[in-house]
C-alpha positions in Angstrom: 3.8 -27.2 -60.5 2.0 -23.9 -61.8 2.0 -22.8 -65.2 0.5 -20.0 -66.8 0.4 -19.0 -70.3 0.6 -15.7 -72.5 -0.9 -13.8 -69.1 -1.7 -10.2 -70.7 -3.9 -7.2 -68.7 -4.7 -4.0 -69.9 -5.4 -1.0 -67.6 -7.0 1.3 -69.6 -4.6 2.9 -72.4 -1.7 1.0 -70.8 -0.5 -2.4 -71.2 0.5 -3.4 -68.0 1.3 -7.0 -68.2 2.2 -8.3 -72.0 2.2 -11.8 -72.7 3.6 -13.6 -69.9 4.8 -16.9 -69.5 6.4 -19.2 -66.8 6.8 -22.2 -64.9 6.9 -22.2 -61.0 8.0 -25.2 -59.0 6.3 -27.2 -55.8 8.5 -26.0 -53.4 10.2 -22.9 -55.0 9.7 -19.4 -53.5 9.6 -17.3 -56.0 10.6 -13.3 -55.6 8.8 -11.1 -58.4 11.0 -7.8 -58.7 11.0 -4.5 -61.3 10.6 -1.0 -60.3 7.4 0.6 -59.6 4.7 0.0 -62.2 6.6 -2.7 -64.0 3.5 -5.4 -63.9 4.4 -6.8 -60.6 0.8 -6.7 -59.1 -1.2 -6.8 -61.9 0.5 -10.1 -62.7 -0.1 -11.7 -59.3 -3.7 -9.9 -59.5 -4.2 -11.8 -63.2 -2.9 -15.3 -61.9 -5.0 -15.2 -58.7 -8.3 -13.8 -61.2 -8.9 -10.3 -59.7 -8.8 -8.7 -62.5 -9.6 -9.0 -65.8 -6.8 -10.3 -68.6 -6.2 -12.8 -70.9 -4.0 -15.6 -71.2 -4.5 -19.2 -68.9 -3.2 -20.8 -65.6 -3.4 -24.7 -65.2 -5.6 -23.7 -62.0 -8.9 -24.5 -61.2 -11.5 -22.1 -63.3 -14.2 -23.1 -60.6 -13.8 -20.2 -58.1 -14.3 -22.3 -55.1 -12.0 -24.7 -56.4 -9.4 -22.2 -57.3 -9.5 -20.9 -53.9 -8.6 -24.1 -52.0 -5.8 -24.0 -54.4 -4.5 -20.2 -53.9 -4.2 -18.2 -51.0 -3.2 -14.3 -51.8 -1.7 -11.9 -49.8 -2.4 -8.6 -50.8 -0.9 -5.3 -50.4 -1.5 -3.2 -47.5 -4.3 -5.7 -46.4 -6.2 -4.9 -43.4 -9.1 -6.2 -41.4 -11.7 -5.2 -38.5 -9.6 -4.1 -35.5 -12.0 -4.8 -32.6 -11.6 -8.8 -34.1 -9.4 -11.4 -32.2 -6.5 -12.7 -33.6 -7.6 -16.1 -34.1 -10.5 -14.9 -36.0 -9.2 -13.2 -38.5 -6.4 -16.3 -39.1 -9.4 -18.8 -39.1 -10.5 -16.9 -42.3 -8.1 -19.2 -44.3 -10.3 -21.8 -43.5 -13.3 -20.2 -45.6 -13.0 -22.1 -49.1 -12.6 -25.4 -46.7 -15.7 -25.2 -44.8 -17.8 -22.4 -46.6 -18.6 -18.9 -44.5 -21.3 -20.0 -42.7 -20.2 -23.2 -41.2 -18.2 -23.7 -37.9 -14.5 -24.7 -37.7 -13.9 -28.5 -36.9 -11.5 -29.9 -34.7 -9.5 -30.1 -38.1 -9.8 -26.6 -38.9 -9.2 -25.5 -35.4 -5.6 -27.7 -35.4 -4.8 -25.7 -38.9 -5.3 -22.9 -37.5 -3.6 -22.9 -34.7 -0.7 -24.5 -36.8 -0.3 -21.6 -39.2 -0.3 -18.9 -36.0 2.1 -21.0 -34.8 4.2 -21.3 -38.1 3.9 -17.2 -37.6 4.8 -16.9 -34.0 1.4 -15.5 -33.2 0.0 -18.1 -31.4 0.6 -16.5 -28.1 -1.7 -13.8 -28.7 -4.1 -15.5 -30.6 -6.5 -14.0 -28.1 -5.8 -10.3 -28.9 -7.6 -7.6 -31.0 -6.0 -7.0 -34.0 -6.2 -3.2 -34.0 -3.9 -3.2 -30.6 -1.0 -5.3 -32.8 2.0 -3.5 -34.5 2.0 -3.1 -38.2 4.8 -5.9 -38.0 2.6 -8.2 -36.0 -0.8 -7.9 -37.8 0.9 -8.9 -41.1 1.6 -12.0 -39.7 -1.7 -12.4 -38.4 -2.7 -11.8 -42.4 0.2 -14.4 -43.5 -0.7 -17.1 -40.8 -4.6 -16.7 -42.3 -3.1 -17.1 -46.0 -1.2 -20.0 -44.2 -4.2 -21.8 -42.7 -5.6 -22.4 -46.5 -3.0 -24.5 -46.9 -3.1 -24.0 -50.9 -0.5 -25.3 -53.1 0.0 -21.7 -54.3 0.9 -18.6 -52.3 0.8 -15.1 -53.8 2.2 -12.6 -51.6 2.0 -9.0 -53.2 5.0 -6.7 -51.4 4.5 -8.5 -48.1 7.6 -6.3 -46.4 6.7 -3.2 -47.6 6.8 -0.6 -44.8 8.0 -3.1 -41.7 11.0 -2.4 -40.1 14.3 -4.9 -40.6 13.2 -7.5 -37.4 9.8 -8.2 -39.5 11.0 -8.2 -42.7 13.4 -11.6 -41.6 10.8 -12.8 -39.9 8.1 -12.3 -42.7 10.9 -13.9 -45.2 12.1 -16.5 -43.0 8.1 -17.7 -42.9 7.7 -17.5 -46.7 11.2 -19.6 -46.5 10.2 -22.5 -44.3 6.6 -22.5 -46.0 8.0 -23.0 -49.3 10.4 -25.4 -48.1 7.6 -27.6 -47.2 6.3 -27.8 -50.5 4.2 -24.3 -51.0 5.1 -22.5 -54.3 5.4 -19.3 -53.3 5.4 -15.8 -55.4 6.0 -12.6 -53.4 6.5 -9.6 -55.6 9.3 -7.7 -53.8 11.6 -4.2 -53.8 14.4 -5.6 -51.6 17.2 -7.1 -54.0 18.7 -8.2 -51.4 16.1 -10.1 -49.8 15.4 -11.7 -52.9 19.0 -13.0 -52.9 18.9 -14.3 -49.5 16.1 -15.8 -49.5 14.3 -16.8 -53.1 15.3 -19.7 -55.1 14.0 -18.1 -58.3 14.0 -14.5 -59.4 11.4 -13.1 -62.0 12.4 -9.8 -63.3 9.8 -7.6 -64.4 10.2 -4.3 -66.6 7.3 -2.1 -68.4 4.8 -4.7 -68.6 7.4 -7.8 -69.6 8.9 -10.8 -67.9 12.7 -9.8 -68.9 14.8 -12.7 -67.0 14.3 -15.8 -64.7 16.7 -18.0 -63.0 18.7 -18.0 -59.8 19.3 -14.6 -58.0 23.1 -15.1 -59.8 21.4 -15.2 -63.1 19.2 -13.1 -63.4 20.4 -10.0 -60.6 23.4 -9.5 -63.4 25.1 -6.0 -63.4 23.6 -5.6 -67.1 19.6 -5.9 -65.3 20.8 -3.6 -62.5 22.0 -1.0 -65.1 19.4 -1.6 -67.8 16.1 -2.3 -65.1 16.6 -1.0 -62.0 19.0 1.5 -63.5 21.5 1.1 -60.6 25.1 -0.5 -60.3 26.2 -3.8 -58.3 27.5 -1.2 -55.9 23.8 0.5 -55.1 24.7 3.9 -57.1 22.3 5.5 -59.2 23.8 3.9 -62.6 25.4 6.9 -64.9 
């Protein structure tokens, strides 16, 4: 179980995240939705301690501990291209073994576990820069997979891929979580979130303004009031 507390950050003259609070399961994945500049990042950016705020997680405050327990998926991530695929997923293995030290037979099996958990173990022997958009974020997921943290913080992982990879990024996050990772992805698709995401947090200028189920909290009243659209998917009058 994660837990943080009273999570506030301040970009510059703006509040972006005020005061919040909230509970996420082992096992629960967790979608993370508002419109643009709602919090959404700096909140996962606060809990995962990449910028600064204020307000407490009942993670590790050692860095190198913290990082065995969290794994985050950024937005728009990218890597070297001329690197093999394997390489860049064997990343995940860094707070495990240190940057400097060679992969065991252990690390090797993770690693080849979470490329297979992706579907990229077949070209685990390619360079990243000759992959489709589609295929190199699963390279990044499978190296966020290979950590094997109890937390996974996945900031708009579906963003700009077409419908195939968006499943196939979703249906990853799914199984993952169903195997006891608690999982936060901040996402835009509503509809994703309903397929796929046990819990909803709704986010709205800076505030966590409902969690629950995608029933509970995805009400016509939030899709008028925050999203400022109707059940239907008309701009709300």
């Amino acid at each position: 179980m994660i837990t943080f507390n009273n999570i506030s950050v301040q970009l510059g003259t703006k509040k972006a995240v005020n005061n919040v609070s909230a509970t996420a399961k082992s096992g629960e994945l967790i979608a993370l939705v508002g419109p643009n500049g709602s919090g959404k990042s700096s909140l996962i950016k606060a809990i995962s301690a990449l910028i600064p705020h204020t307000g407490s997680t009942n993670l590790p405050q050692n860095r190198r501990a913290r990082s065995k327990q969290l794994a985050y998926l950024a937005q728009n991530v990218t890597a070297p291209r001329h690197h093999l695929v394997r390489d860049i997923v064997a990343l995940g293995r860094t707070p495990h073994i240190g940057s400097l030290s060679q992969l065991s037979k252990t690390d090797v099996t993770k690693v080849e576990a979470a490329m297979q958990a992706c579907g990229i173990l077949d070209f685990s022997n390619r360079i990243f820069g000759e992959l489709s958009g589609g295929e190199q974020t699963r390279v990044h997921l499978a190296r966020t997979l290979a950590t094997e943290a109890a937390l996974l913080l996945a900031d708009e992982p579906i963003t700009a891929l077409d419908p195939y990879y968006q499943l196939s990024v979703m249906g990853i996050l799914r199984r993952t979580a169903d195997q006891g990772t608690t999982i936060i992805a901040a996402l835009h698709d509503l509809s994703m979130a309903k397929k796929f995401c046990d819990q909803v947090w709704v986010m709205n200028k800076g505030d966590l303004v409902a969690q629950g189920t995608p029933n509970e909290t995805l009400t016509p009243e939030v899709l008028r009031d925050v999203f400022r659209i109707t059940p239907g998917g008309e701009i709300a009058r």
